[in-house]
N, C-alpha and C positions, 0 to 999 in steps of 0.2 A: 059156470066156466065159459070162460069166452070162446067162438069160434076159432078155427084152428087158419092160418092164412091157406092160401091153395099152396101146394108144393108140384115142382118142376124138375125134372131130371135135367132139361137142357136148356139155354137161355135163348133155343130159337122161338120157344114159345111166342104167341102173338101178344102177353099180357104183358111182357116181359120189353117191346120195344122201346126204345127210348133213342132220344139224337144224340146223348152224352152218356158216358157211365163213367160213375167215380169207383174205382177197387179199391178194396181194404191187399195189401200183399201176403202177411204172413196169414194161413188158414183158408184165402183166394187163391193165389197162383204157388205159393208155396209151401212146405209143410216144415219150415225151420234148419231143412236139413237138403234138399232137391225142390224141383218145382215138381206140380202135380202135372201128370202125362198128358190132360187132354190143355192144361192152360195157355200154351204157345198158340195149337190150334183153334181156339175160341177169338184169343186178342185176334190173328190173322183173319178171322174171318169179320169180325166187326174194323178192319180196315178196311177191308175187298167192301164193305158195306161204306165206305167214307165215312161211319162212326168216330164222332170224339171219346180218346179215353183222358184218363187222368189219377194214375196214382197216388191213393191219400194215406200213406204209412203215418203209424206213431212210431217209428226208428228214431230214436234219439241220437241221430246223427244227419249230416248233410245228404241232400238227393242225390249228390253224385257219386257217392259211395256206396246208396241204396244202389244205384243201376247199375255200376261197377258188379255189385256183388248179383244182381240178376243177370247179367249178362254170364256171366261164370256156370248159370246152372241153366241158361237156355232160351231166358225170358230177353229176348235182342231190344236195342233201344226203338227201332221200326214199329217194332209192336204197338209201341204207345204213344201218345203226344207228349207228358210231361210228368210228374212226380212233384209231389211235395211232402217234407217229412216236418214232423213237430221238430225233428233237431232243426229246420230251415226256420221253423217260427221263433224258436226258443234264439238263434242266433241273430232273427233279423229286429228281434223286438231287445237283443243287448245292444245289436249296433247305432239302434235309434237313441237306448238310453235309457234306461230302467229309472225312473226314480227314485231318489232315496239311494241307488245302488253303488260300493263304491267297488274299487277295480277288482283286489285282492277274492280270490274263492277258493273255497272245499271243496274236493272232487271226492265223488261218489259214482262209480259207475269201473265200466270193462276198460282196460287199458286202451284195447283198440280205438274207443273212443275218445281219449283226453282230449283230443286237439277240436274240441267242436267249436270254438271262442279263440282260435289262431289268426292273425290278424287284426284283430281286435283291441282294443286299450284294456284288457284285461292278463289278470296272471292267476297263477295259480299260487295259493298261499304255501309257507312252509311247514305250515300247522294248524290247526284247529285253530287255536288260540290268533293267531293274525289275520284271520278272513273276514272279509266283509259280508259274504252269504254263501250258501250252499250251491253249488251244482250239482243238481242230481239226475243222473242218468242211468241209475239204475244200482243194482249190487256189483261190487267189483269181482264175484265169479256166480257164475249161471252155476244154479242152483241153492244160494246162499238166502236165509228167508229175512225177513224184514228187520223180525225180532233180532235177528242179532248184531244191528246198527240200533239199538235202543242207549244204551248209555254214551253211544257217539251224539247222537240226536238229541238226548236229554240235556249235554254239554253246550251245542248248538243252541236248541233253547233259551238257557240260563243267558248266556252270551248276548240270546235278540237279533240272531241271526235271520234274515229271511233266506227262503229256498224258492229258488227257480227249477220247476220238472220239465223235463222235455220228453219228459213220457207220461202221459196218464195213466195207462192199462194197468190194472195191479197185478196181472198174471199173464202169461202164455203157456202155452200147452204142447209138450213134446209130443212128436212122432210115437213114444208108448203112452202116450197119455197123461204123463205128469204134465202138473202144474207147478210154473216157476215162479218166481214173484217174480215182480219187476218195478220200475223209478216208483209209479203207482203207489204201489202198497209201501214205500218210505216214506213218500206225500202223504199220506192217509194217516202214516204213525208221528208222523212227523207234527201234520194238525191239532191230532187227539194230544199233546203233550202240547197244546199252543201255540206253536210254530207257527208262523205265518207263511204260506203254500201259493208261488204263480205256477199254474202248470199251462203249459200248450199242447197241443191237438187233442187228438177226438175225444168228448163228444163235444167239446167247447164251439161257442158260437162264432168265435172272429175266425176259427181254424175252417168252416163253412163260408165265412163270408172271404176268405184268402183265395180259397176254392174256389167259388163261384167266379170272383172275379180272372181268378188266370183263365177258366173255360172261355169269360164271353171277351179273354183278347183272342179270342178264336172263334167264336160266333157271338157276335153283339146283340142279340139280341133273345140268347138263351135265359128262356122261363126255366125255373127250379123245378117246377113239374118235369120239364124235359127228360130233365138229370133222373138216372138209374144207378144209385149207389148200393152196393155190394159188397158186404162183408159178415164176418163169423161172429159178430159178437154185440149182442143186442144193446147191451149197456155201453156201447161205441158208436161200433160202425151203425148201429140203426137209430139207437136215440141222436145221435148228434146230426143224423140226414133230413130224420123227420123233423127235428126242429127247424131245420132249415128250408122246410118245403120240398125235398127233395123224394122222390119213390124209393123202394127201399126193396131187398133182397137179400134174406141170410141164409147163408151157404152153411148147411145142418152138421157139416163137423168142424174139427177145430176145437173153441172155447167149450163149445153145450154140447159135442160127442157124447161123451156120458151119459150127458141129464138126457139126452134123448137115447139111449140106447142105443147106438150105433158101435157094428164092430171094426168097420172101418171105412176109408175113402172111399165117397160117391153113393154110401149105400142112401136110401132114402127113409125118410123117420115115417113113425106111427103118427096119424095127422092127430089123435087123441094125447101120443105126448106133445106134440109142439102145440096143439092147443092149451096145455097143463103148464105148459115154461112158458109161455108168452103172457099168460094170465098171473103167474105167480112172479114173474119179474115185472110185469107192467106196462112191458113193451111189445105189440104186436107189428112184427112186417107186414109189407103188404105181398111177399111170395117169398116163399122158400126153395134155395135150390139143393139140390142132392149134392153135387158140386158145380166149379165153373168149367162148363164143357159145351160144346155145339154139337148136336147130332144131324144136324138134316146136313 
């Protein structure tokens, strides 16, 4: 069994410094439903520290509507420098021009979202049958599982439809601890049935190299070591840091609550199960936090 990383209850830790940190939002600052109690106060004190932050959601929607919707539960736009969502990649890689891609698409995902591609020389088709490729953002109501867009998918297919994901994650995890699918796990079914799959953000490499680049228009000369990224969910937020060079830090509830036995926010894991997930997914952080909070 592999060692277990060190675990941290607070990110004043000294192992834990860094000039930049990248947050994961849902299962970091907030739990799908409220932010978490101590997260206002952690961002505020890595300002008072002149700390760069930088918000790296898979929200398959634009930044400005991520921080709209934080703003509403507490998380102020002051707290941070910036935000960027895979809906911001997925959008800015149609404005450039998809190859092969033509205008007409299949929407898949929450209403709130349709409008991600507004603007854009693109439309929404009137049917299956007249689209050019899939948009997919996800199920069209939270808690709907993958399987049951399989004979829509299957259609898609037959057709030679490509699909664009502006979410990777195949699941998120409710406040009681369900798991819901998400764009993810359509991308995944959608593959297995040979669909051809462009997804954006985490753990992909250009969604790192996006990253890095908006940090160093704020300090030019930011090493990736620098960078302290921070998120719940290994097969994301820490496989796509570490590839990128980046230090790493997962916040033990959220996605892996469970597999570590956690009864709820903040509590800290047995370092014998996070050494038992880290070795059986394949991915070890290099620190664990209980959650994101500041004690000193």
């Amino acid at each position: 069994m592999r060692d277990a990383p060190p675990i941290y209850d607070s990110l004043d830790a000294p192992d834990l410094a860094a000039t930049a940190y990248v947050l994961d939002v849902w299962g970091v600052l907030w739990d799908g439903i409220q932010a978490y109690p101590e997260a206002a106060a952690c961002l505020l004190e890595l300002r008072r520290q002149n700390k760069r932050v930088l918000l790296l959601s898979n929200a398959p929607r634009r930044s400005r509507h991520v921080m709209l919707g934080l703003a509403n539960i507490g998380i102020a736009s002051h707290l941070y420098d910036g935000i960027l969502t895979s809906g911001d990649l997925c959008r800015e890689a149609c404005a450039a021009g998809v190859d092969g891609l033509g205008p007409a698409y299949h929407y898949l995902g929450l209403e709130k979202d349709r409008g991600l591609l507004d603007g854009l020389p693109y439309r929404e088709a009137p049917g299956l049958h007249a689209a050019d490729f899939i948009l997919n953002l996800g199920t069209r109501r939270l808690g709907e599982g993958a399987e049951t867009y399989r004979s829509e998918l299957v259609q898609a297919r037959e057709q030679g439809l490509p699909m664009l994901c502006a979410n990777p994650d195949r699941i998120i995890v409710r406040t009681d601890g369900t798991a819901v699918d998400c764009a993810g796990a359509l991308a995944e079914l959608y593959a297995e049935l040979g669909g051809s799959v462009h997804s954006f953000g985490k753990p992909l490499r250009p969604t790192y190299d996006a990253c890095l680049a908006q940090m160093r228009s704020w300090l030019p000369d930011l090493s990736p070591s620098e960078v302290l990224a921070i998120g719940d969910s290994l097969a994301t937020d820490i496989k796509g840091a570490q590839a990128a060079g980046f230090r790493t830090a997962l916040v033990a509830g959220g996605i892996h609550g469970r597999d570590l036995g956690l009864q709820g926010h903040g509590e800290r894991p047995q370092s014998e199960r996070m050494g038992a997930l880290a070795a059986r997914v394949g991915i070890r952080p290099d620190a664990v936090l209980s959650a994101f909070r500041w004690k000193a």
